[in-house]
C-alpha positions in Angstrom: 186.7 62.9 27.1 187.2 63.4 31.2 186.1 59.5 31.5 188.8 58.5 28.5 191.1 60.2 30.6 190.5 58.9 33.9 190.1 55.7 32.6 194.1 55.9 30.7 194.9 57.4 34.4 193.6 54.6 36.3 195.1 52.0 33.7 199.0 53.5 34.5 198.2 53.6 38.0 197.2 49.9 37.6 200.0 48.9 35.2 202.9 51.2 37.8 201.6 48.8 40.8 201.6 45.7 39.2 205.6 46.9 37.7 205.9 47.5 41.8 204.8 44.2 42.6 206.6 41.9 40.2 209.7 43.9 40.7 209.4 43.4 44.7 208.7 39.6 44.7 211.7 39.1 41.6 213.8 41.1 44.0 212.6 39.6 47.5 212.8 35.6 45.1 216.7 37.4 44.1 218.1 38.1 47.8 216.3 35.0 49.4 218.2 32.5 46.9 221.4 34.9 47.7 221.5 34.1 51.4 220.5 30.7 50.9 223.5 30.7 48.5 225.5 32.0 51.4 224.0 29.9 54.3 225.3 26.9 52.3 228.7 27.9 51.2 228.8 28.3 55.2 227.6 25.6 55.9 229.9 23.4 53.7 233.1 25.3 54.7 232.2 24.4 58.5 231.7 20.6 57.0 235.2 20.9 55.7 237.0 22.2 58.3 235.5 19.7 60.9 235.7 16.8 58.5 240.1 17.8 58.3 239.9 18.0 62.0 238.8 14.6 62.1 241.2 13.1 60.0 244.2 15.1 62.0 245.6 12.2 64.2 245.3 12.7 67.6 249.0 13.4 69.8 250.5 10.8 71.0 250.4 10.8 75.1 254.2 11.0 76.3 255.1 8.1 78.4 255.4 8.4 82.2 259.3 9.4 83.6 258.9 7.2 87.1 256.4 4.7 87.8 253.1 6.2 89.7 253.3 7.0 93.3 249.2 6.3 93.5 247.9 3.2 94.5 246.0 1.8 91.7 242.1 1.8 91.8 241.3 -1.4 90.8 240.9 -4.8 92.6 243.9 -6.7 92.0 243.5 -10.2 90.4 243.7 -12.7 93.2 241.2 -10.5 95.1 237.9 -12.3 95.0 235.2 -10.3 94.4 232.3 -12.7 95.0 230.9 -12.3 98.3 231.8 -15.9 100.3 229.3 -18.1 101.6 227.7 -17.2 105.0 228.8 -19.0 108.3 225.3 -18.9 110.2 222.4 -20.8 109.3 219.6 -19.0 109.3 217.2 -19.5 112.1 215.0 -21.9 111.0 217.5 -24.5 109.2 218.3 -27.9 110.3 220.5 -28.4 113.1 223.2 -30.1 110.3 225.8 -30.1 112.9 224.1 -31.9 115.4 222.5 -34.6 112.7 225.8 -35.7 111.3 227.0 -36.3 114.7 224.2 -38.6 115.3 224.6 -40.2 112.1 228.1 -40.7 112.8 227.4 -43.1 116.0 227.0 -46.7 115.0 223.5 -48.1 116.0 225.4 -51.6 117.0 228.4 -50.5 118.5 227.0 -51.1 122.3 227.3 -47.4 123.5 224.4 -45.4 125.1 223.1 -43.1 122.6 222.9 -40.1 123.6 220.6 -37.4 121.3 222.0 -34.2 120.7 221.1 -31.2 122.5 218.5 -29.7 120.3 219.7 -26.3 119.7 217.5 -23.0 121.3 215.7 -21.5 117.7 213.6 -18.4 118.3 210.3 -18.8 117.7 210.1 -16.8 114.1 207.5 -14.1 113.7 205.9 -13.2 110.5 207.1 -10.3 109.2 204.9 -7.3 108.6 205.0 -6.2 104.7 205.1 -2.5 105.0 203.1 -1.0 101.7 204.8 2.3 100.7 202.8 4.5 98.6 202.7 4.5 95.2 205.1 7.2 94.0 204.1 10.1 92.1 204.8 10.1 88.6 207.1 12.8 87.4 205.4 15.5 85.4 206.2 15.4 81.4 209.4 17.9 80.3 207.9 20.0 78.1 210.3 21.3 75.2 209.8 25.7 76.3 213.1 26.9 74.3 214.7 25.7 71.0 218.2 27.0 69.9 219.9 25.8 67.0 222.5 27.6 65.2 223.0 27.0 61.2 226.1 28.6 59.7 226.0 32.7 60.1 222.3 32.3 61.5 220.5 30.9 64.2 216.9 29.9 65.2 216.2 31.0 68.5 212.5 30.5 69.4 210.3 29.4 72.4 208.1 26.7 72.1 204.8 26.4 73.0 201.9 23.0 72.8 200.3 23.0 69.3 197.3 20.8 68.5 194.9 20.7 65.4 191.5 21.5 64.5 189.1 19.7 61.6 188.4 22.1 58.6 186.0 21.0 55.8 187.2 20.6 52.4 186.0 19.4 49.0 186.9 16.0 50.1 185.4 16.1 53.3 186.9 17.0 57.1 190.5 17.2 57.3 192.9 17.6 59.9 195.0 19.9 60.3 198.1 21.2 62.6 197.3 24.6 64.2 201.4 25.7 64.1 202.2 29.2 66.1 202.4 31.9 63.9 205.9 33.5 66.1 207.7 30.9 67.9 207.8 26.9 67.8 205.3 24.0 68.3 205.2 21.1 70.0 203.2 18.5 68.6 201.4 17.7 72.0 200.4 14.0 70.6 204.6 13.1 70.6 206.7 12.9 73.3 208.0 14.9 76.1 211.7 14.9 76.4 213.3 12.1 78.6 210.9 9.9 77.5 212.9 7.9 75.2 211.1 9.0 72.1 210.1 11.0 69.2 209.9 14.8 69.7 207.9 16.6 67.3 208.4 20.6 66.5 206.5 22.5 63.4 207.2 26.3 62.8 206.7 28.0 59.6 209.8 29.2 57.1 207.7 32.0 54.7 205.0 33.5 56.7 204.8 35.2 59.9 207.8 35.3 61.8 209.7 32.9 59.3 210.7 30.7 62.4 212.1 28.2 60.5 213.4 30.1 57.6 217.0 28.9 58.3 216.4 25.3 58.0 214.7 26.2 54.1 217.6 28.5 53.3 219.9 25.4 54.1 218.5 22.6 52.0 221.2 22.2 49.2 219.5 21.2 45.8 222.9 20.3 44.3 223.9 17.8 46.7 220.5 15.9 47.4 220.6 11.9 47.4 216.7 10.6 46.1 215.6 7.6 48.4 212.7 7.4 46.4 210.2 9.6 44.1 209.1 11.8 46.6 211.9 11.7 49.2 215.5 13.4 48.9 218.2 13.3 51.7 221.0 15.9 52.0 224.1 15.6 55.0 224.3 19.2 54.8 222.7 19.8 58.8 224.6 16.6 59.9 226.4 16.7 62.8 224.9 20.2 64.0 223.9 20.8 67.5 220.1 21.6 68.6 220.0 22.2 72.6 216.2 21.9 74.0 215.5 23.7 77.3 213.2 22.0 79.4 210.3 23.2 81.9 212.4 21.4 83.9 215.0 24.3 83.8 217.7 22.4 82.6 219.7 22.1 78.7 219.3 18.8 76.6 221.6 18.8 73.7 220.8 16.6 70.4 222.9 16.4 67.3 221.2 16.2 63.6 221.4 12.9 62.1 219.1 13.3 59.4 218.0 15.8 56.8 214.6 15.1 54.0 213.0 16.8 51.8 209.4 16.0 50.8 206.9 15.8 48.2 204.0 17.2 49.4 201.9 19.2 46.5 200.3 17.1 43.7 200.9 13.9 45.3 198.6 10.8 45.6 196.9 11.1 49.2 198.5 7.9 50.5 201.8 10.0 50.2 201.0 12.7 52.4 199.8 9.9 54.5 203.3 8.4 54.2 205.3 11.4 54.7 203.2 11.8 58.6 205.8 8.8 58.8 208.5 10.6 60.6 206.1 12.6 63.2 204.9 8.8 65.0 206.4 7.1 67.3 210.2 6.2 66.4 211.2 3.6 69.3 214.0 6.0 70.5 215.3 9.3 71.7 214.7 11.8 69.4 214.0 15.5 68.0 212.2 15.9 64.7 211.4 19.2 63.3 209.7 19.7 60.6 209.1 22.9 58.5 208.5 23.9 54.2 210.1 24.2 51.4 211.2 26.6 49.2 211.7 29.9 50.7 209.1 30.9 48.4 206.7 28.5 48.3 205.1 25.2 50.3 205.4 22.3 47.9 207.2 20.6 50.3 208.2 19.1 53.6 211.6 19.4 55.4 212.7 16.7 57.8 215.4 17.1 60.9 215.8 15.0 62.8 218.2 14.5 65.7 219.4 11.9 68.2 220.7 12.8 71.8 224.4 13.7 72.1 227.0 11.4 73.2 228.6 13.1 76.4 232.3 14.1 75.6 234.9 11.6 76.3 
């Protein structure tokens, strides 16, 4: 009878934290998909009002009252600005002046010939190449900071070199990224910044610090374009800033171009393959960050990427 008991005990005890559990994931699943609601309704507004900004046209620039009192900066017209020819032959050319008078005497006309003075030339030394050292080459900027705000939140996180490590699967050895569990990495295989090319960053968007949790929240399912069967592309991010600080110290500013989402669970290999596309070399200047999707889950692969911003005009 005590066992029948404890047993019926231990069987509501089981049945109240399982209860516990489904209710806390369908509640934590509830208020994740209501900020991501809310991170895109921001997000779209912000697209609006900058898209009607835009279109404004800009003032028209009044027209000057009295004609300028500075003197204008550029080289007038009739200014050449090709450098004229030089007057002194160098110091071991012909003496040209003294050969066409020579050639100008007739050898019949009678008169005394008279050669020209040669001319004094220096006696030219060779000149002594001076071999300066080979310089230095600058040392690599290395991404340390990442700030990029989307709509009411904003990823804030330092970055740090991330590599990979082989693990042993039912397939065989595999290669895998080794991504900070707090703060941003830097795929040390890309590039550094300056160095006119692709920028890698991974961070993670469900576990651990949730680094890249804003950049989940923000894909927008409902306004997706499919490039193909395992690739969508949203303009959601576009036109965002991202600034990079540099162990140089200084800011570096890019501006999101590009926004994917990616297939990456239950895929033919040669897919995952082809989605490593956009962490290789890109021929240009660029960031690419790359994190998972849903909120809730890891079935796929987000894609930003970002060009360098154009200096205001």
């Amino acid at each position: 009878m005590v066992d029948q008991r404890t047993r019926r005990s231990a069987g509501t005890i089981l049945m109240a934290i399982g209860l516990v559990l489904i209710l806390a994931v369908a509640g934590y699943m509830a208020w994740t998909e209501l900020e991501a609601a809310q991170v895109r309704a921001a997000l779209r507004q912000n697209a609006v009002a900058a898209q009607a900004v835009a279109t404004e046209p800009a003032p028209m620039a009044a027209a000057p009252t009295e004609a300028p009192t500075e003197a204008p900066t550029a080289l007038p017209t009739a200014v050449a600005t090709e450098a004229p020819p030089a007057t002194v032959p160098p110091a071991d050319a012909p003496d040209v002046a003294a050969a066409a008078v020579a050639a100008a005497v007739p050898t019949d006309s009678g008169a005394t010939r008279v050669p020209p003075t040669p001319r004094a030339t220096a006696t030219r030394r060779p000149a002594t190449a001076t071999i300066a050292p080979p310089a230095e080459a600058p040392d690599p900027i290395a991404p340390v900071r990442m700030v990029f705000p989307i709509a009411n939140l904003t990823i804030d996180t330092q970055v740090e070199p991330m590599g990979w490590e082989v693990v042993q699967t039912a397939n065989g050895p595999v290669s895998q990224w080794v991504i900070p569990r707090d703060i941003a990495g830097h795929h040390i295989d890309s590039a550094a910044i300056g160095q006119g090319e692709n920028i890698v960053l991974s961070g993670h968007n469900n576990i651990y610090a949730q680094v890249f949790k804003p950049i989940s929240l923000a894909w927008d399912n409902d306004r997706r374009t499919a490039v193909d069967d395992y690739t969508d592309r949203s303009d959601i991010l576009n036109g965002l800033p991202i600034r990079l600080y540099g162990s140089d110290g200084k800011e570096y500013t890019y501006e999101v171009t590009e926004f994917y989402r990616l297939k990456d669970t239950g895929v033919p290999q040669q897919q995952r393959l082809e989605n490593a596309r956009f962490m290789r070399p890109a021929g240009e200047e660029r960031l690419t960050i790359v994190t998972c999707w849903p909120p809730s889950n890891n079935t796929h692969r987000l894609i930003v990427i970002a060009k360098p911003a154009q200096p205001a005009q």
